[in-house]
N, C-alpha and C positions, 0 to 999 in steps of 0.2 A: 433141812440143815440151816443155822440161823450161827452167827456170830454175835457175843454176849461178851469178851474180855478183846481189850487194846492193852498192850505191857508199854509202858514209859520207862526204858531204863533210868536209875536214879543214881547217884553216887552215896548217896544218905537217905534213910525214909524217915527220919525226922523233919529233914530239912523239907524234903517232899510235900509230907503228910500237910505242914505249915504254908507252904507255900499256894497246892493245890485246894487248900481250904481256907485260910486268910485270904488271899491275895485274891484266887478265882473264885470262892467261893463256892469250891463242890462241896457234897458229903460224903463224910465216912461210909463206904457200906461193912467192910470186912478190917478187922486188925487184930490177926491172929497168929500172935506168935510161930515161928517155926526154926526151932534152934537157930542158931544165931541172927536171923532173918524175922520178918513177919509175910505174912499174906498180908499186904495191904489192900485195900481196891477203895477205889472213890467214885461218884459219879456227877455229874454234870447239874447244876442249876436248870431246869427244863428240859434236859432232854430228854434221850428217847427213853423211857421206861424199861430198866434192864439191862442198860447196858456201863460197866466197868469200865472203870482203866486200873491196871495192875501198876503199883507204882513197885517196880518189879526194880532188887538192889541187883549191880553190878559187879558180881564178887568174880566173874572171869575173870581175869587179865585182858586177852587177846580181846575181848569184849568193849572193854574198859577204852583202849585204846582206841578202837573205831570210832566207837561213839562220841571221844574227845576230836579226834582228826573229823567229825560232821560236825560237833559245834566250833571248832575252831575255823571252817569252810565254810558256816553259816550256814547248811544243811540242815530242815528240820527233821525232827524224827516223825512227827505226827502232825495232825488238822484238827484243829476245834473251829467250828463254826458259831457264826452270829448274826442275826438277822438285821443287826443294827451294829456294822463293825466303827463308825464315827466314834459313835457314842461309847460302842465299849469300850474302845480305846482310850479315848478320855477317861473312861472309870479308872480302866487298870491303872491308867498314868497317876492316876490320883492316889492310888491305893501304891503307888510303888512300884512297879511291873517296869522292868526296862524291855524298852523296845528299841531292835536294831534298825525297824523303820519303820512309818508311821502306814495308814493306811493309803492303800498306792492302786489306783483303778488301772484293770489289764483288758476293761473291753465289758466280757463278760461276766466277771468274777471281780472284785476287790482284796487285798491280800495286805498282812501287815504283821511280822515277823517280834517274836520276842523271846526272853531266854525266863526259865522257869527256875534259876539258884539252884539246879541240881545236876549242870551239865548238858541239857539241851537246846536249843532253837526250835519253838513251836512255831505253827505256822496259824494265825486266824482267819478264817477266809468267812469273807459273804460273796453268794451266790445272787446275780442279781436277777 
C-alpha cells in the first residue's frame, strides 16, 4: 500500500492551477475536465516521483466553511518541504508568495507559514 494523491482544497482551480505553478513552480500532471470541476493534480519541483496533489474545488458548503475557520486560525492544511527553507523563502518572497511568518527555527525542524491565494495556510518545513 503506497500513497500517491494529497487533495488542497481550493476555492477556484484557476486561481490554483496559477498559483501552484507560477508562484511554486510545480507541474501540471492531470487537467481533466469533469462537469463543472476538473481533475486537477500538480506535483512538486524535485520531488518524490509520483506523487500528486489534488488541487481538489470546494463546492461543499459545510466544507467551505471549515476550511475558511483553518485559514482565518492560521491553520495549515498541508507541508511542503525544502531542503533549503532561507533561500526558498526568499525565492517565494520574490516571486510574490505572502508569508504570515518568515522562517522561524523550533530546535529540530525549521517552519515558515504562507497562504497559497486559494484559501489556505501552508505550512514549509525543513527538517534539519
Amino acid at each position: 500500500m503506497y500513497a500517491k494523491l494529497a487533495s488542497i482544497p481550493v476555492a477556484d482551480q484557476d486561481t490554483a492551477r496559477k498559483f501552484y505553478t507560477e508562484m511554486l513552480g510545480f507541474s501540471v500532471v492531470h487537467d481533466i475536465p469533469m462537469g463543472p470541476f476538473r481533475w486537477l493534480t500538480v506535483t512538486p519541483p524535485g520531488g518524490i516521483e509520483g506523487i500528486e496533489l489534488v488541487l481538489e474545488p470546494m463546492g461543499f458548503p459545510p466544507a467551505a466553511a471549515y476550511y475558511k475557520a483553518l485559514f482565518e486560525a492560521g491553520i495549515p492544511v498541508t507541508a511542503l518541504f525544502s531542503t533549503d527553507i532561507v533561500a526558498e523563502h526568499e525565492e517565494l518572497v520574490r516571486r510574490g508568495v505572502v508569508f504570515r511568518h518568515p522562517p522561524k527555527d523550533h530546535g529540530t525542524l525549521w517552519t515558515a507559514l504562507f497562504e497559497d491565494t486559494c484559501g489556505n495556510v501552508v505550512n514549509l518545513v525543513q527538517v534539519k
